[in-house]
C-alpha positions in Angstrom: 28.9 -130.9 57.5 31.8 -131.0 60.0 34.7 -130.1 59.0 37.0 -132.1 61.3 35.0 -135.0 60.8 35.5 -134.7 56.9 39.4 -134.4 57.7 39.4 -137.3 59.7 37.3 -139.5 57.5 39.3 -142.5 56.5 38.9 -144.8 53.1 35.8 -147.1 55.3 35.3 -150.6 54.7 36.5 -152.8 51.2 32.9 -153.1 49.1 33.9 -154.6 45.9 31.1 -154.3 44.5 30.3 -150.3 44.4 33.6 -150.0 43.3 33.3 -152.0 40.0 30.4 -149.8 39.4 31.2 -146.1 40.4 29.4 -144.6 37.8 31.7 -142.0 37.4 35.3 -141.4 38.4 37.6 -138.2 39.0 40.8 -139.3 36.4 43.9 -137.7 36.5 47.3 -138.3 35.2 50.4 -137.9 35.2 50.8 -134.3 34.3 48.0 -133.5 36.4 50.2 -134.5 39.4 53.3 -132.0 38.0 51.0 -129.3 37.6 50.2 -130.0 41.3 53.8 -129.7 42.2 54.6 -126.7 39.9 51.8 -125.2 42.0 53.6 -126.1 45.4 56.6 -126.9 45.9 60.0 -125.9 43.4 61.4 -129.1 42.2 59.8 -129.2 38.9 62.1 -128.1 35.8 60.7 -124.3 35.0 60.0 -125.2 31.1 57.9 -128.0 32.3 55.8 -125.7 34.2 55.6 -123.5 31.5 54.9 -125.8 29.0 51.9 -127.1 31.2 50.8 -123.6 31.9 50.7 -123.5 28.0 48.5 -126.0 27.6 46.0 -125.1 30.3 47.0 -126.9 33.9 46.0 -125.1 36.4 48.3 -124.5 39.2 46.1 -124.1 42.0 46.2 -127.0 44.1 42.4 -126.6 44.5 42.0 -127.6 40.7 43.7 -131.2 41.2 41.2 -133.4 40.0 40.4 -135.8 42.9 36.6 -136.4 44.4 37.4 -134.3 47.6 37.5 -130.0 47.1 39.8 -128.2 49.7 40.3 -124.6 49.9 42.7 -123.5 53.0 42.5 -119.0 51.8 38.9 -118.4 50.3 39.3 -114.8 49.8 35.7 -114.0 48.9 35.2 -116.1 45.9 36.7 -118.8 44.1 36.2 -121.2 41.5 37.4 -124.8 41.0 37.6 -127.2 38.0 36.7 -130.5 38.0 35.9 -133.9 35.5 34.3 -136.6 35.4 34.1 -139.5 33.6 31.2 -142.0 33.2 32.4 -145.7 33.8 28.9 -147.1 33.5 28.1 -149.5 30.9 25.1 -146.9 29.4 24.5 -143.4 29.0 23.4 -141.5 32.2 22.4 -138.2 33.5 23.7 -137.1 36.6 22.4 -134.0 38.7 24.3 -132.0 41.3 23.0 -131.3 44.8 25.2 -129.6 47.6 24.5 -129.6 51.8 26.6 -128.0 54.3 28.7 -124.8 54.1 26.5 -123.3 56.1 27.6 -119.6 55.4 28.9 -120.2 52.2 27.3 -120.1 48.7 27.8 -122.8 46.1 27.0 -122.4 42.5 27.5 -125.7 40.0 27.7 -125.2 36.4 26.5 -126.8 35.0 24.4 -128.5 37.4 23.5 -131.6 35.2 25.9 -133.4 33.0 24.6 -136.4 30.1 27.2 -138.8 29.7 28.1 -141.3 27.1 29.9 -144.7 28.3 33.6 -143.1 28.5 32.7 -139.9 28.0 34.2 -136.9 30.2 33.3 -133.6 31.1 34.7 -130.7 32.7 32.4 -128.6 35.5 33.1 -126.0 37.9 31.7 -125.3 41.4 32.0 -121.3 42.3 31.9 -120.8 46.6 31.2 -117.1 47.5 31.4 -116.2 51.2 28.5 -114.5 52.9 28.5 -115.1 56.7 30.8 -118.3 57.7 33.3 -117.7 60.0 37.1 -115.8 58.9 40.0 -117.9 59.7 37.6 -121.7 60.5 37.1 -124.5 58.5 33.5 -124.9 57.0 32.4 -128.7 55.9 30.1 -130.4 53.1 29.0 -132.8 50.6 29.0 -132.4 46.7 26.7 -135.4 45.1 26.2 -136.4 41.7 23.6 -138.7 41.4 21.4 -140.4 38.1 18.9 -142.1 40.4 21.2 -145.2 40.9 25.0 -144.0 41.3 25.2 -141.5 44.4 29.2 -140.1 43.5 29.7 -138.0 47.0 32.6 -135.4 47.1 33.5 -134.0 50.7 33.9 -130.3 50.6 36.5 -128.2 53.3 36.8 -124.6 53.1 38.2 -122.0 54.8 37.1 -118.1 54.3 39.9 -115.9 54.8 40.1 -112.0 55.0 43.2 -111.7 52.5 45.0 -114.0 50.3 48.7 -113.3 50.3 52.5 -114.9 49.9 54.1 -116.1 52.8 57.4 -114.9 51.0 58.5 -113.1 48.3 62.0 -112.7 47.1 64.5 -110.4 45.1 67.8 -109.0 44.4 67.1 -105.3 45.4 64.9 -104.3 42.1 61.2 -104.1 42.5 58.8 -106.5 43.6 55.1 -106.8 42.7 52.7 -109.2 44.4 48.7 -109.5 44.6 46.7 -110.0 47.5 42.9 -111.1 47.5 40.2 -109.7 49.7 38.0 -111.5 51.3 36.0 -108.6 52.9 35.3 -104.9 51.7 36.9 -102.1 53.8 40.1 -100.1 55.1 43.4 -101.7 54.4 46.9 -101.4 55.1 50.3 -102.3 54.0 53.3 -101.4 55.5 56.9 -102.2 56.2 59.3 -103.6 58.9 62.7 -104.0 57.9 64.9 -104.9 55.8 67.7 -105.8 58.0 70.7 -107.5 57.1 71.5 -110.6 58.0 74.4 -111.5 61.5 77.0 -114.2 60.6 78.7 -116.1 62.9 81.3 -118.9 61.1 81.9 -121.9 63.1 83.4 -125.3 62.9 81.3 -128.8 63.2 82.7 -132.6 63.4 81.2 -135.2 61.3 78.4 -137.1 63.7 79.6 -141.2 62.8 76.3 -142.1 64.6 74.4 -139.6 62.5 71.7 -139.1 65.5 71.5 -135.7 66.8 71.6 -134.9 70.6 72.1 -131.3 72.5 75.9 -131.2 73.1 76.1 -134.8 71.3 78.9 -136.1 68.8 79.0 -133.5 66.1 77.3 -130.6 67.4 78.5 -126.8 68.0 76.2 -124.3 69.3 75.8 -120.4 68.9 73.5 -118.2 71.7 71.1 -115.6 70.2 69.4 -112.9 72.0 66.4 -112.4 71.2 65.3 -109.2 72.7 61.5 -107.9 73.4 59.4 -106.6 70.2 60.8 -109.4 67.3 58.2 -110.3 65.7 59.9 -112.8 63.3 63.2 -114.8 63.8 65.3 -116.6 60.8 68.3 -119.1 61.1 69.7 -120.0 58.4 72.4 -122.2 56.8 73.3 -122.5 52.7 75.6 -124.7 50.5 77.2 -121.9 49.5 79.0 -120.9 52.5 79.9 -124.4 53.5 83.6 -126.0 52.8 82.4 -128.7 51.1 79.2 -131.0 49.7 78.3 -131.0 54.0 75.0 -132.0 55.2 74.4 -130.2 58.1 71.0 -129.8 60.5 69.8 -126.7 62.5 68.3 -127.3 65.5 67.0 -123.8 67.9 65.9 -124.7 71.7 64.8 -122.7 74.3 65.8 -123.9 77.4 65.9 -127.4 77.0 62.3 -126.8 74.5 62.9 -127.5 70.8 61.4 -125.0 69.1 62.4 -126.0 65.4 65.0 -127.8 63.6 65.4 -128.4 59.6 67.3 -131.2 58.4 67.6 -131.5 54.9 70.0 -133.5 52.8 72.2 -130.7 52.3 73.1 -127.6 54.0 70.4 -125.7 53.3 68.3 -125.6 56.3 66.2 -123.1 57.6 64.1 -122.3 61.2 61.3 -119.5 61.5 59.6 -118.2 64.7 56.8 -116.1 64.6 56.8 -113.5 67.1 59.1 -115.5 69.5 59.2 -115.0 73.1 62.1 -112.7 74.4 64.9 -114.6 75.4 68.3 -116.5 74.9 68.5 -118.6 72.0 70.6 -121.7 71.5 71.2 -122.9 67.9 72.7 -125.7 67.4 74.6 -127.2 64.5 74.7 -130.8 63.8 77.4 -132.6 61.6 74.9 -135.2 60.0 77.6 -136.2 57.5 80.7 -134.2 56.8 82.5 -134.1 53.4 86.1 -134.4 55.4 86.3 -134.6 59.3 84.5 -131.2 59.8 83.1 -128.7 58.0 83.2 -125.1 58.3 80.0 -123.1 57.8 78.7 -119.6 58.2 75.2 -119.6 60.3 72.8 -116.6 59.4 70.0 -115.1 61.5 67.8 -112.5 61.6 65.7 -110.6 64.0 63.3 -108.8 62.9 61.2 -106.1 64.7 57.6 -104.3 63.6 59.4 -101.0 62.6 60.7 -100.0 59.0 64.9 -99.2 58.2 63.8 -96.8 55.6 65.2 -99.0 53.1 61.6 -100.6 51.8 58.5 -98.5 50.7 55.6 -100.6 50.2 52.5 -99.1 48.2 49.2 -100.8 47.7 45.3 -100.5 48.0 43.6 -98.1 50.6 40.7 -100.0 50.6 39.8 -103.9 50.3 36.7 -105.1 48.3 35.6 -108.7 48.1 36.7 -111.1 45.8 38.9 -108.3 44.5 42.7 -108.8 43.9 45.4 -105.9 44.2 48.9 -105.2 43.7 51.4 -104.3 46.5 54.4 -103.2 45.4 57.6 -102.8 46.9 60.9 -101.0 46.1 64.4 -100.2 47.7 67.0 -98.2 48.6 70.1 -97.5 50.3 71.0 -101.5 49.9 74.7 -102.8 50.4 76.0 -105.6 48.1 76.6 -108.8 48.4 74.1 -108.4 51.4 71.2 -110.9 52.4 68.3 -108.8 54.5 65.1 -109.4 55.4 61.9 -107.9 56.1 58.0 -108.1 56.1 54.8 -106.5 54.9 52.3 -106.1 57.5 48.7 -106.1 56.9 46.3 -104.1 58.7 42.1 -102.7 58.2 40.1 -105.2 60.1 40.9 -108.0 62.8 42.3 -111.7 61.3 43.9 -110.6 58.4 47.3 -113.1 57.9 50.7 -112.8 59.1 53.0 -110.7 56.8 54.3 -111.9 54.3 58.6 -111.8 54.8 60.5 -110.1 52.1 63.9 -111.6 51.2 66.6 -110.0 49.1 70.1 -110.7 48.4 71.9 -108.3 46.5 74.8 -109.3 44.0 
């Protein structure tokens, strides 16, 4: 029931012959795997998305169907799907049993499933916090068992307060987004920023060795202040404002401390710091591979502080109740064109609730 030692349980020892007799097995496909991705990450063709969403894939990376159930934001309650499917040579009735998560309550439904040879079906398994710990890992075991086969599932979860976006993004209309609470009482919303972007255009060489060092072949470096207060930092490159098909890195020390770096295969890289410590910057851009000799580029970054510009109002719920979802919405004003700014929503009623979630927009 240990959490870390679920996560750092590995596949064990080769038995051949337990695994030509499973009894039952966790299938999935294919478009299982896309709905996976649609779910988190952006490299899936929209229609595809769609078209699964039409025809009932969940999204939720909780709902892949493989033996093990992780939930990182349990925001009060939340269900998962699962299936099975019997391998055996002979029908067989499995019950469900359920240790650890201490703190947590775990309902299966249904809690006994009769299989045919080959036959599948679909349960789900509901977890309701009621007095693990916010913001820590709580460990497992799901077993399915007909009195010969014992099919174990390792269970991770971690309650949360509140369930939000990391980011959300426009072009100066409104946004709407929902939070989940994982706790009943006060809550807040409220907004820092926008503010728009600095840009600073430079020149990089082509790196022939491709291998990044401070100061190295193909590097050109910019000092930011970072001043007291910031409470998020961005640095940004984009294809767009590069003079070719470049592939340029981003690389931000302090001192002689890396403190990120994104290195892409294009020029769309991208380093955040969360509440940095005040100081001077260096932000370095490496020439990874050119289109020509160099390649001119504009760098954008952001410092953001834990004040609003009067340019965002954020509205949402006074008050959190479990397991309940709600809307914050946001809308602007006073926005120039062809402007990229950034911002946050900070979240406030009770102690651990998340970092904000950062607000882009780029206006046309």
């Amino acid at each position: 029931s240990t959490a870390t030692r679920i996560f750092r349980q590995g596949a064990g020892h080769v038995r051949p012959n337990s695994a030509a007799d499973p009894g039952l097995v966790y299938d999935h496909g294919f478009n299982d795997w896309l709905a996976f991705l649609c779910g988190t990450t952006t490299g899936v063709n929209p229609a595809t998305c769609t078209a699964l969403q039409a025809a009932g894939f969940s999204f939720d990376p909780s709902d892949l169907n493989v033996p093990s159930i992780a939930i990182g934001d349990l925001a009060g309650i939340q269900t998962v799907t699962r299936k099975v499917t019997n391998v055996g040579g002979s029908p067989a009735t499995y019950n469900a049993s359920v240790t650890g998560l201490e703190g947590i309550n775990v309902n299966v439904s249904p809690s006994s499933l009769t299989l045919s040879p080959g036959e599948t079906k679909s349960f789900t398994v509901t977890f309701t916090r009621t007095t693990a710990a916010l913001n820590a890992y709580a460990g497992g075991q799901l077993a399915w068992s007909d009195g010969t086969h014992i099919v174990r599932s390792p269970l991770v979860i971690r309650p949360v307060p509140l369930a939000a976006p990391a980011q959300v993004s426009g072009t100066g209309g409104p946004i709407s987004y929902d939070v989940k609470f994982g706790y009943t009482g006060p809550f807040t919303a409220a907004a820092r920023g926008l503010v728009p972007a600095t840009t600073t255009a430079g020149t990089v060489a082509d790196d022939p060795g491709d291998e990044f060092s401070p100061g190295g072949p193909g590097t050109t470096s910019f000092d930011v202040v970072v001043p007291a207060g910031t409470t998020y930092a961005r640095f940004s490159l984009f294809n767009a404002f590069t003079d070719g098909a470049d592939d340029l890195d981003l690389y931000v020390y302090r001192g002689t401390t890396q403190v990120g770096s994104s290195g892409g295969g294009q020029s769309e890289e991208e380093v955040n710091l969360v509440n940095p410590v005040a100081d001077t910057y260096r932000v370095w851009v490496h020439g990874f591979a050119t289109e020509g000799p160099d390649s001119n580029f504009t760098l954008f970054n952001w410092l953001l502080g834990s004040t609003a510009a009067g340019n965002m109002t954020v509205t949402a719920p006074a008050s959190a109740t479990l397991g309940a979802t709600g809307a914050v919405n946001l809308t602007f004003s006073g926005l120039a064109p062809a402007t990229k700014y950034l911002g946050s929503v900070a979240y406030g009623g009770i102690e651990g609730l998340p970092n904000p979630t950062i607000v882009r927009v780029d206006t046309p």
